[in-house]
C-alpha atoms as one frame of an Amber mdcrd trajectory, in Angstrom:
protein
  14.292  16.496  41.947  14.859  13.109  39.870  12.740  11.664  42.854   9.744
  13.912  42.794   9.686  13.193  39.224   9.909   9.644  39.875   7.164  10.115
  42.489   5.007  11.982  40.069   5.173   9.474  37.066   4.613   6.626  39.803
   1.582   8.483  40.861   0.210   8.939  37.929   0.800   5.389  36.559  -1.045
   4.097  39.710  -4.224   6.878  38.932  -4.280   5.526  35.477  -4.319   2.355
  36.390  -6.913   2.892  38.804  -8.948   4.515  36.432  -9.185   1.962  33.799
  -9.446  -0.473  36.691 -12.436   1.397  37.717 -13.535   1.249  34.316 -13.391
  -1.904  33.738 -15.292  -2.552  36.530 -17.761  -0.482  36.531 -20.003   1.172
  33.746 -22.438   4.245  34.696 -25.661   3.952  33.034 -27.788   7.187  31.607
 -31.885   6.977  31.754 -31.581   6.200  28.158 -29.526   2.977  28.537 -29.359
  -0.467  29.122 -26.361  -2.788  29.445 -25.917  -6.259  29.353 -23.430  -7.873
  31.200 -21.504 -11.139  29.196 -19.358 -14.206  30.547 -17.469 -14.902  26.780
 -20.854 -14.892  24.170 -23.343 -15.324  26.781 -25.815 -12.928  28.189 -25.979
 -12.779  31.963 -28.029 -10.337  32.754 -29.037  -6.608  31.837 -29.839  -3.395
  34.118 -31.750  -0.523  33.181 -30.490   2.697  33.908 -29.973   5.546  35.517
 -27.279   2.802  37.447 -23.937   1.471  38.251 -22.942  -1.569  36.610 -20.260
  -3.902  37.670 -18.254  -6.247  36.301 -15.721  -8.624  36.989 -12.394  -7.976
  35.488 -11.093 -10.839  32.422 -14.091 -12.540  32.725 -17.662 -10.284  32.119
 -17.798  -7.516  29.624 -20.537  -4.747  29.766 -22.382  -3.513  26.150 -24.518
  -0.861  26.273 -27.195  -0.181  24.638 -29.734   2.390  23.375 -33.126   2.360
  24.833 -34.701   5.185  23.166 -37.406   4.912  20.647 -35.234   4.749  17.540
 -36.170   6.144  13.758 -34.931   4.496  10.805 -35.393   4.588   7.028 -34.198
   2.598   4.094 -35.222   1.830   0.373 -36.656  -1.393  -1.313 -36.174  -1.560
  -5.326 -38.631  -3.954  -7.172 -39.213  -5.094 -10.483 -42.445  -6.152 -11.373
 -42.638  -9.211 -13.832 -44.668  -8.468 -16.521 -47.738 -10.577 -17.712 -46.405
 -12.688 -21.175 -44.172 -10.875 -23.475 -44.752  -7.230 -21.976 -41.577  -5.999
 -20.221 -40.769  -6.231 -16.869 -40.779  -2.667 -14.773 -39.387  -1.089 -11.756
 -40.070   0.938  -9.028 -38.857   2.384  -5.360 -40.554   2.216  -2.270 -39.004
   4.640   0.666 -40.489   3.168   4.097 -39.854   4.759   7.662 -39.878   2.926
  10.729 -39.400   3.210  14.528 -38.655   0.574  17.277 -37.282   0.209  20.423
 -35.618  -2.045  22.343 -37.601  -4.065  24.570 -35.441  -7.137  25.678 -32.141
  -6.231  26.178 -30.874  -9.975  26.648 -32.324 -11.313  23.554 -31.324  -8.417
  21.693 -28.001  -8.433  22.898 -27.853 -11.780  21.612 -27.632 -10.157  17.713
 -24.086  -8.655  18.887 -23.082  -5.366  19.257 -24.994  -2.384  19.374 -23.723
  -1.257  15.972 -24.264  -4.545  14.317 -27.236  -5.347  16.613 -28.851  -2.239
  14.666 -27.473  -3.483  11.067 -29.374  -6.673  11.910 -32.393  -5.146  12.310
 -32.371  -2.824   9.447 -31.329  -5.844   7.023 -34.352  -8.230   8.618 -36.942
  -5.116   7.585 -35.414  -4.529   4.685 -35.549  -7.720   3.342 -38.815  -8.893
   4.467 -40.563  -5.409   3.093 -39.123  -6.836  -0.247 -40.119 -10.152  -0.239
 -43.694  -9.329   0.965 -43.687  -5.989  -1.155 -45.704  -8.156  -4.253 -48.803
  -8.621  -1.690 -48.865  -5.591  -0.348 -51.988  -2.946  -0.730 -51.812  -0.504
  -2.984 -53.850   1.939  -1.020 -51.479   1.772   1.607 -48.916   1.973  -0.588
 -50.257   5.387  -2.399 -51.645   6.858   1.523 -48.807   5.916   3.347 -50.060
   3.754   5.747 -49.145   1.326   8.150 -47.456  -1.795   6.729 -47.539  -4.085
   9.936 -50.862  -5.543   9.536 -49.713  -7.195   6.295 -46.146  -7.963   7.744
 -47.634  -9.856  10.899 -43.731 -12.065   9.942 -41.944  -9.505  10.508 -43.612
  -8.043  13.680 -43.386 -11.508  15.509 -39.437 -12.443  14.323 -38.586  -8.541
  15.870 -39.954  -9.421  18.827 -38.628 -12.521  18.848 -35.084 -10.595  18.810
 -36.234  -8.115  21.524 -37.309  -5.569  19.688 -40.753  -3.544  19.601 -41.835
  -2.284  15.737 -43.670   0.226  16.583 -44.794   1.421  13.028 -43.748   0.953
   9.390 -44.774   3.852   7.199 -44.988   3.589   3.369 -42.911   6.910   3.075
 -41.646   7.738  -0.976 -43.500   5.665  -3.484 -42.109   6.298  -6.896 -43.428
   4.054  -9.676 -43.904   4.813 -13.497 -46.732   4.363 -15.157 -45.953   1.217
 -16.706 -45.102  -0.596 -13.479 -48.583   0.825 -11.887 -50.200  -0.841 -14.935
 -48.324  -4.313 -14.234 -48.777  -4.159 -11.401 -52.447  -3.481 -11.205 -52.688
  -6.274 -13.855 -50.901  -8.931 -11.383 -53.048  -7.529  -8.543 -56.455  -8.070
 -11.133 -55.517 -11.853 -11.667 -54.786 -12.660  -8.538 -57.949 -11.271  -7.185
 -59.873 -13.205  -9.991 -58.204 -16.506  -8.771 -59.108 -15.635  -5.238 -63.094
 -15.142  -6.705 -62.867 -18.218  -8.365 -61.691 -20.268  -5.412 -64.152 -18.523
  -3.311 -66.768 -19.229  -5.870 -65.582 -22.945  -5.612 -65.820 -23.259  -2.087
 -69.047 -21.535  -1.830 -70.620 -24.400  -4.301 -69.224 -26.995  -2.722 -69.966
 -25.939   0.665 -73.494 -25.404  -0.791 -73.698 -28.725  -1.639 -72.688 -30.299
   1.914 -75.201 -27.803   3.317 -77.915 -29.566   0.518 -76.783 -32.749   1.838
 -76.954 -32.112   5.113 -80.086 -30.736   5.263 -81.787 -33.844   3.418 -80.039
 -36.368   5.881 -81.866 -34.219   8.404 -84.755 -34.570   6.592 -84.664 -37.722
   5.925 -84.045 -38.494   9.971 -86.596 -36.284  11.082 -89.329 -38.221   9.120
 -88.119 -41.447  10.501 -88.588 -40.172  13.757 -92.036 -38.789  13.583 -93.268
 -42.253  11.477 -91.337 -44.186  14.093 -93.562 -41.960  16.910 -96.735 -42.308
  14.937 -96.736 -46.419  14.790 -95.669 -46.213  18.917 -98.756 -43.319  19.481
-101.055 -46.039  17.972 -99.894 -49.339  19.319 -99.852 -47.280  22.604-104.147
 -46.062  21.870-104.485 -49.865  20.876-102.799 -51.152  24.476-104.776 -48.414
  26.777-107.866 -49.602  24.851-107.602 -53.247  25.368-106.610 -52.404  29.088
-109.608 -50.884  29.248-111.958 -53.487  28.007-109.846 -56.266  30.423-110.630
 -53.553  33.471-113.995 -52.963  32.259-114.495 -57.251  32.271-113.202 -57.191
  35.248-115.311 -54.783  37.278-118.686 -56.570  35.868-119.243 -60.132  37.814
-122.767 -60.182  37.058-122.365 -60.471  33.248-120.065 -63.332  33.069-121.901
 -65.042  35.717-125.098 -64.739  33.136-122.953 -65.875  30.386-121.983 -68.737
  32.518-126.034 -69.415  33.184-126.783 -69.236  29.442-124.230 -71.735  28.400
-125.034 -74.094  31.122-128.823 -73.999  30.287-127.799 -74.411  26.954-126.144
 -77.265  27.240-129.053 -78.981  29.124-131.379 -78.266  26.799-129.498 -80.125
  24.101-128.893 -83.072  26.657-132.943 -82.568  27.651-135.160 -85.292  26.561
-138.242 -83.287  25.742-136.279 -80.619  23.378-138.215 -80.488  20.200-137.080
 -82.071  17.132-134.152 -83.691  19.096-133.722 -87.544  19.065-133.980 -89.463
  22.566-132.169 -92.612  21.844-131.155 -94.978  19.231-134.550 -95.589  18.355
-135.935 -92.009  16.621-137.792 -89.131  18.106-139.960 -89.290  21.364-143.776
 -89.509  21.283-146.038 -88.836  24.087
């Protein structure tokens, strides 16, 4: 009997053992989850499941992790400065939000899945406060969608492997007196945006101005510059053609060459009138 019972407790040590061998070893996977599989702090590699996942024993360890769209919620208390000597006020914004995970290896990366979550939550919650000064009031008020004006936020989630799918402005709960600072704060700084806009628009104005007479200035250049070439171009086609004209007409400077020639012996001719033949004085016949 004291053997059996030996056997039996033997047996069952061995099944144990087995079992958190197996354990160890390998990790079943639901459709919902994803595990990542870890030599010491780094992240080997992850599987999807429904799957098996193994692992060697002392050396890899196996966290799983959610892969289901998630919903989360939290609260953001501000205090809104107020303009001079008027008191400062308060208010609560309530904001819902949903993600998923999307990279198991870099978000696996933020630790475990509890404190992988915490991580999150803390990174929303604290840049929903920071950025809550500049956000619109209309979204605000209609609950919308936050992540147009958190573009920050949407890009350092991803880069921890997560997906924010929306951000909802969810309880909004101010008094009167914050609405008015804050509406006050949200008047000035859209006056200094007017006036900065108003001071780029005049001095892009003026570069425009300035531009425009360089271009002015340029083009009338040119067209003086084409004018003088147009006429000393007229000028050079008309004394072409007078040279081609001179050319093609033989007869003309042949006459010309007649004229002067009898010219010249009618000076040197002894009987031209009025002309002196010698040393003497005029000729008599």
């Amino acid at each position: 009997m004291n053997r059996s019972l030996a056997r039996s407790l033997l047996l069952g040590a061995v099944l144990l053992a087995g079992a958190l061998l197996l354990r160890a070893v390998c990790t079943p996977l639901g459709s919902w989850e994803t595990a990542v599989v870890f030599r010491g702090a780094t992240p080997l590699r992850a599987v999807r499941g429904p799957a098996l996942v193994w692992a060697v024993p002392l050396l890899e360890d196996t966290r799983v992790y959610d892969a289901r769209l998630e919903t989360a919620s939290g609260v953001v208390p501000w205090t809104v400065k107020g303009a001079g000597p008027a008191p400062a006020a308060k208010g609560i914004l309530g904001y819902v939000w949903t993600w998923r995970v999307t990279k198991p290896l870099l978000y696996a990366k933020l630790g475990p899945p509890a404190v992988a979550r915490h991580k999150i939550a803390e990174l929303v919650r604290q840049e929903v406060a920071r950025h809550l000064g500049r956000l619109d009031l209309s979204r605000l008020l209609g609950r919308g969608d936050l992540r147009p004006e958190l573009g920050g936020l949407v890009r350092r989630c991803g880069r921890d492997g997560v997906a924010l799918l929306s951000l909802d402005a969810d309880r909004f709960r101010w008094s009167a007196t914050t609405l008015n600072v804050y509406l006050s704060r949200q008047k000035s700084v859209l006056a200094a945006r007017l006036e900065a806009t108003e001071k780029r628009d005049v001095a892009v104005r003026a570069l425009l101005l300035a531009r425009e007479e360089g271009v002015r200035k340029s083009l009338l250049a040119r067209a003086r510059r084409a004018a003088r070439l147009a006429r000393a171009r007229a000028e050079a086609r008309a004394l072409g053609e007078e040279i081609l004209a001179a050319r093609s007409a033989p007869a003309f400077f042949a006459d010309l060459v007649r004229s002067e020639i009898l010219a010249r012996a009618l000076e040197r001719s002894p009987l031209a009138v009025g002309r002196p033949s010698g040393p003497g004085g005029p000729h008599t016949p």
